[in-house]
C-alpha positions as CSV (number, residue, x, y, z in Angstrom):
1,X,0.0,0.0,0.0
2,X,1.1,3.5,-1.3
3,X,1.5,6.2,2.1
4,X,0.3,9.2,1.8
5,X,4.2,10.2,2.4
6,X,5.5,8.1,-0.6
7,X,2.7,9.9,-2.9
8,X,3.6,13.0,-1.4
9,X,7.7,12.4,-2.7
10,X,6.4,10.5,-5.9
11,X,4.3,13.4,-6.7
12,X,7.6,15.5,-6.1
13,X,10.1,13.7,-8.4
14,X,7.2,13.9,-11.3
15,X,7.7,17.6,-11.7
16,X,11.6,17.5,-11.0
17,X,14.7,15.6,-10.7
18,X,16.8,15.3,-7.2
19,X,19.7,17.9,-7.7
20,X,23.0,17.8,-5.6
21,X,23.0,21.1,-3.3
22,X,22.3,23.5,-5.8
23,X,19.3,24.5,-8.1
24,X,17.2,26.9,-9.6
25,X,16.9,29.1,-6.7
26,X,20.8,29.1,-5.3
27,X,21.4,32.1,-8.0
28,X,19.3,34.3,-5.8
29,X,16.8,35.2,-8.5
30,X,14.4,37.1,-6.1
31,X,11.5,35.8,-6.3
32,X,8.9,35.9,-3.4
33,X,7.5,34.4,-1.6
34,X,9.4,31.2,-1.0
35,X,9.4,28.1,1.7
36,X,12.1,25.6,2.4
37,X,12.1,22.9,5.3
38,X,14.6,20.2,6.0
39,X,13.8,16.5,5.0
40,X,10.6,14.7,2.6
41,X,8.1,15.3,5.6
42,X,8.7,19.0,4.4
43,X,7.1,18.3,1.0
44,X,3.8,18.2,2.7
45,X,4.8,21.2,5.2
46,X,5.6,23.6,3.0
47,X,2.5,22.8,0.9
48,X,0.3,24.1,3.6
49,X,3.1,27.0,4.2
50,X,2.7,28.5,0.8
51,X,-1.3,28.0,1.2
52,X,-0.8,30.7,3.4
53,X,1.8,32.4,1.5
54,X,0.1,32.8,-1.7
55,X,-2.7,34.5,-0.1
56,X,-0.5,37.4,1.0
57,X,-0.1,35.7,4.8
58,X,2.9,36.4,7.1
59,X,5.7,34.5,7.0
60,X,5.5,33.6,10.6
61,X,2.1,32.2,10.1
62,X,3.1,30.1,6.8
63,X,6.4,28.5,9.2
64,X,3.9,28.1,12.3
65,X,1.1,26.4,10.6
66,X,3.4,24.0,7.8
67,X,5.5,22.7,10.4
68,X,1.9,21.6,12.3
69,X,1.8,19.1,9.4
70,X,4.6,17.3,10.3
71,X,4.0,17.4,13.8
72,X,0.3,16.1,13.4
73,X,1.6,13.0,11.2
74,X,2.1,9.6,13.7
75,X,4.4,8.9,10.5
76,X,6.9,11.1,11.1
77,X,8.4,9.5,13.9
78,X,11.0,12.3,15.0
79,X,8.6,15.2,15.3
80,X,5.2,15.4,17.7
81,X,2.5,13.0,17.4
82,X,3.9,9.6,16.7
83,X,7.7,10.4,17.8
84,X,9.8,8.2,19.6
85,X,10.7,8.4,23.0
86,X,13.4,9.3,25.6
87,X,14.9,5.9,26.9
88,X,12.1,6.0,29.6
89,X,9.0,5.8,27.5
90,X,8.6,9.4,27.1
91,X,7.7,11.6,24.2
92,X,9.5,15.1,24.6
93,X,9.1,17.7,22.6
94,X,11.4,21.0,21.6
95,X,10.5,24.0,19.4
96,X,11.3,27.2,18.5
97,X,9.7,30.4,16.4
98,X,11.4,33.5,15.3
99,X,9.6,36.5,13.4
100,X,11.2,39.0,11.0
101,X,11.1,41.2,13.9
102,X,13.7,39.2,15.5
103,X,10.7,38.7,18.5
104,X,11.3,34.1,19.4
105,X,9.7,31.6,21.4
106,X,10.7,28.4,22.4
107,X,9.4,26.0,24.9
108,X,11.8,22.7,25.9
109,X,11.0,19.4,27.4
110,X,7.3,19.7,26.7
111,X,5.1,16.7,27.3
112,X,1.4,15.6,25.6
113,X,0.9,18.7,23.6
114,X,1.0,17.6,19.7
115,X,2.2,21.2,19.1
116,X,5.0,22.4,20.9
117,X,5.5,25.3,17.8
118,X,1.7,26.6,18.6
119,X,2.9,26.6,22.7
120,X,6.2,28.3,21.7
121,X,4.4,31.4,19.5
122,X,2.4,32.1,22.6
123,X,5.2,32.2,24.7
124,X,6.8,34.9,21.9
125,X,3.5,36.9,22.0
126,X,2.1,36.6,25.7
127,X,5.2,36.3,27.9
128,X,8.6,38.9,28.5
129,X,10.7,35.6,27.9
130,X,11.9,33.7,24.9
131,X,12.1,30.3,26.6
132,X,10.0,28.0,28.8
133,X,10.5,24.3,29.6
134,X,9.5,21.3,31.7
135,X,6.3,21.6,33.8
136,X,6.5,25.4,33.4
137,X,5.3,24.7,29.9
138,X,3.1,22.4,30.4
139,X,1.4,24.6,32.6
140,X,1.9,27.8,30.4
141,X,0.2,25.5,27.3
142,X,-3.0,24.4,29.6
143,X,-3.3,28.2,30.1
144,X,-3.3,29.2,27.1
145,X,-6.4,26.6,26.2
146,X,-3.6,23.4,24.5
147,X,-5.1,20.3,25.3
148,X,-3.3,17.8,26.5
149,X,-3.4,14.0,24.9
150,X,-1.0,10.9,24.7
151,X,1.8,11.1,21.4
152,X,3.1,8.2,22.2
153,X,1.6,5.7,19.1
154,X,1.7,1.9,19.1
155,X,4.0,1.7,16.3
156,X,6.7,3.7,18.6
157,X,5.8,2.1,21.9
158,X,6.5,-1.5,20.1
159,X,9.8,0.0,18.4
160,X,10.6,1.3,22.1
161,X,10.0,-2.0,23.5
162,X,12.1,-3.8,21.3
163,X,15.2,-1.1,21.6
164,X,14.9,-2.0,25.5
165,X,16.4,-5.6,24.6
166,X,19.7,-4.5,24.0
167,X,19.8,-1.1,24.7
168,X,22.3,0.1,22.8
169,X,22.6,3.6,21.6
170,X,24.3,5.8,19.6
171,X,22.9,9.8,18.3
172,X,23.1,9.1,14.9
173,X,23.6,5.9,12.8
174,X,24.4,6.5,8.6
175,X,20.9,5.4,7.2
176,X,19.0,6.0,4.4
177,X,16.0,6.9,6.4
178,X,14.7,10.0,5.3
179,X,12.0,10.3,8.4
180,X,14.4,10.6,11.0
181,X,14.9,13.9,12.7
182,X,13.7,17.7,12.9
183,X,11.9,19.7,10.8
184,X,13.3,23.2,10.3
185,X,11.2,25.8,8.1
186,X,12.4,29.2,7.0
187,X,10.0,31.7,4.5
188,X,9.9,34.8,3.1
189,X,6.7,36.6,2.2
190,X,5.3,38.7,-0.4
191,X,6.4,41.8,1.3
192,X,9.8,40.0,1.6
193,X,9.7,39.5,5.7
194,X,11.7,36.6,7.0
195,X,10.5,33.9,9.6
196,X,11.5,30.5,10.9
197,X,10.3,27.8,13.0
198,X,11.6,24.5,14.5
199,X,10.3,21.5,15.8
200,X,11.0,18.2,16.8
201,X,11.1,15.0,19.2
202,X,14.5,14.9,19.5
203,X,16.8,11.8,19.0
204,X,15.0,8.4,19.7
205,X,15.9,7.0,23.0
206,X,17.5,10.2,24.9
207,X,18.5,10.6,28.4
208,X,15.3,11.0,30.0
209,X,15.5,15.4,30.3
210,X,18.0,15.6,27.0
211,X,17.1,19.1,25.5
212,X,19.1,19.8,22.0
213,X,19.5,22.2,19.8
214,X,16.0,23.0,18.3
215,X,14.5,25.1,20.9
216,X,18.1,27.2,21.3
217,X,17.9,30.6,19.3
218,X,21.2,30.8,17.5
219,X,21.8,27.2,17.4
220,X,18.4,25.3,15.4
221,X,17.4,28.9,13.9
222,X,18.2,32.3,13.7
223,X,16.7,35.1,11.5
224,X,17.8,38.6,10.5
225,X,15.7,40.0,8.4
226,X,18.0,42.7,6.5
227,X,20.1,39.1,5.5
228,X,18.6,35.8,5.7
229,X,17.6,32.9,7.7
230,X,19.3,29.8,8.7
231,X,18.6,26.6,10.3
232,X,19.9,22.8,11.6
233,X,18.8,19.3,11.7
234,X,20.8,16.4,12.9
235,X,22.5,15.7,16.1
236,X,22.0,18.9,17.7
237,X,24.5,18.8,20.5
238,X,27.2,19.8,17.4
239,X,24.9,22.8,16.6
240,X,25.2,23.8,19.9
241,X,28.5,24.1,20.8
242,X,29.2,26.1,17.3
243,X,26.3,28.3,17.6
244,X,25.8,27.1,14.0
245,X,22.2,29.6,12.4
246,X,23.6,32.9,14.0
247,X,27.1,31.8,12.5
248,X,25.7,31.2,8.8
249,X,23.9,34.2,9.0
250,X,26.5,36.2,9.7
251,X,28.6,34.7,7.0
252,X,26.0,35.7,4.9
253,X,26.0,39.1,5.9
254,X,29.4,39.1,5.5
255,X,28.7,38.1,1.6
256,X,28.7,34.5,1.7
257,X,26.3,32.8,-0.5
258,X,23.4,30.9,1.6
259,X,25.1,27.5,0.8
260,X,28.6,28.9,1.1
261,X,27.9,30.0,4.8
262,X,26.4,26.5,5.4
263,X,29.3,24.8,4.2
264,X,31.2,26.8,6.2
265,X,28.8,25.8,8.9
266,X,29.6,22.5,8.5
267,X,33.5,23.1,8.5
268,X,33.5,24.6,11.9
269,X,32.1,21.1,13.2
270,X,34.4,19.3,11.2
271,X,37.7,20.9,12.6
272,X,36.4,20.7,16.3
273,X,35.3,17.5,16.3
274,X,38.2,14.5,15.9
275,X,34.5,12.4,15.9
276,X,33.0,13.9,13.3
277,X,32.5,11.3,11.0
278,X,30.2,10.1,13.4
279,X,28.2,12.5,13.7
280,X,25.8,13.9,11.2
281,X,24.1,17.5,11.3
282,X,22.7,19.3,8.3
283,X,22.2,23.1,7.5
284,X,19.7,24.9,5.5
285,X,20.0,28.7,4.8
286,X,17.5,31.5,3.0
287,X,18.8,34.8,1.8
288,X,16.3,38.0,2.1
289,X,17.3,37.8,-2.1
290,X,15.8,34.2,-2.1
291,X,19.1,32.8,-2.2
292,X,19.2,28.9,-0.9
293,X,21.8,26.6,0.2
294,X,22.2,23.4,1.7
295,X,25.3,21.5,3.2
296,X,26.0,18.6,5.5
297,X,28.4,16.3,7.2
298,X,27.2,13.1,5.3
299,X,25.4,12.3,2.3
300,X,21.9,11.8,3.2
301,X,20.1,15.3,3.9
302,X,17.4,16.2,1.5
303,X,15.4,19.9,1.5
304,X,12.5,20.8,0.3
305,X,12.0,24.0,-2.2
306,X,8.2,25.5,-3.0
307,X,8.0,28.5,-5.1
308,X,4.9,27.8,-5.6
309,X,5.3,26.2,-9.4
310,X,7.3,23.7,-8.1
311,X,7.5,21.8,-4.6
312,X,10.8,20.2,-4.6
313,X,12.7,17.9,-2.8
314,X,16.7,17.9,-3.1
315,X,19.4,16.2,-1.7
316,X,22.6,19.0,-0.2
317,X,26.2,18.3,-1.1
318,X,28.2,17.1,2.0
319,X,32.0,16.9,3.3
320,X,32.5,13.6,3.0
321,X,32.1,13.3,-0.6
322,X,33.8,16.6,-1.7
């Protein structure tokens, strides 16, 4: 039986061919508005993104409500609903939102909500503070009228069940598996404002209380609006510790190219990391000019690109095979 995910990418290689890090839209041609998100669960996120897009609707509103897709889907088993757990049983959730205003919200460690991005926009807009976590969250969320409910689907619980055999664990094992971590988001708008959002479950079988990199502004996302946008997805403790969107946005405003500044990115983990061919993190980067660039450690990362004639999903050059 066909999934609604493998129509969703069938549809997309119909109208285009998988490029290698570069395409149509790395030349910087302008054109607005424009949505990108990291991996094929982005195909049908930016879909509902540039619904709102192509009606004239703020960027912030197009990354909020496209990244709900993914988060909804019990598919996608590394964001919301459906996500596997911490090594205790326990679905935990990070996310983060930034506006061309350069106004954020994050919440971290956030249990039974299926929308940690909805929870961290409220926290932008109805709190002083950028970041909330743990039972503060929760408790923020049910005042703000979230409902809580169980993410935690059969399909993970059993794959849960079965990693508790052995045990073993490692961040991030090569795979062609291309439902396996966060969803990042980035958008520009008809009147050419910048947004961003982030979301995810974080990697399967955490310490119980991990937090990574996608609810940390400057590290899963950061946007400028007078440059660009920039964003991760892989094994976020690596993001982290190089401050990786702020860096690649500087670079850009610095007059890097989007995937320039992302390979660069990507070389700052390289050199500090004697480990780093164990490690896999991916960076996706939107100029205000509609420039796009992708780069990661390993082959593997794919993007997806909607202009709105096309909804695209590419794979980004990487280090290993340059």
């Amino acid at each position: 039986m066909t999934t609604r995910r493998q129509f969703l990418i069938g549809a997309a290689a119909s109208v285009a061919t998988l490029s290698s890090g570069s395409h149509a839209f790395s030349q910087g041609n302008g054109r607005r508005p424009l949505v990108i998100s990291t991996w094929s669960h982005g195909l049908a996120s930016n879909q509902k993104a540039w619904d709102i897009l192509e009606q004239g609707g703020r960027a912030l509103d197009a990354v909020e409500q496209g990244v709900q897709v993914a988060e909804a889907d019990p598919e996608v088993s590394s964001v919301g609903y459906g996500g596997r757990p911490d090594r205790e049983g326990h679905v935990t959730l990070d996310s983060c939102i930034m506006d061309e205003k350069g106004n954020a919200g994050s919440v971290a460690f956030l249990q039974n909500f299926k929308h940690p991005i909805a929870v961290a926009r409220k926290v932008m807009e109805e709190t002083p503070h950028v970041m909330i976590v743990g039972q503060g969250a929760r408790q923020f969320a049910l005042s703000q009228g979230f409902r809580e409910e169980d993410l935690l689907t059969e399909e993970s619980r059993k794959e849960w069940q079965h990693w508790l055999k052995t045990a073993e664990y490692s961040p991030w094992k090569p795979a062609n598996d291309p439902n396996h971590d966060t969803i990042s988001m980035l958008a520009v708008d008809q009147a050419g404002d910048l947004s961003g959002s982030c979301t995810t479950s974080g990697l399967a079988y955490k310490m119980h209380g991990r937090v990574g990199d996608s609810p940390i502004i400057g590290a899963a996302l950061f946007v400028d609006n007078d440059v660009g946008a920039a964003c991760a997805t892989g094994v976020g403790e690596e993001v982290m510790k190089t401050v990786g969107s702020f860096l690649i946005v500087e670079l850009m405003r610095q007059g890097m190219s989007a995937k320039e500044a992302c390979r660069e990115g990507v070389l700052r983990i390289v050199k500090k990391n004697p480990d780093w061919k164990n490690t896999q993190v991916g960076y996706l980067a939107l100029g205000r000019n509609g420039d796009v660039g992708a780069y990661a450690i390993h082959p593997g990362f794919q993007y997806a690109v909607h202009d709105g004639q096309q909804n695209l999903l590419l794979d980004a050059d990487n280090y290993l095979e340059e």
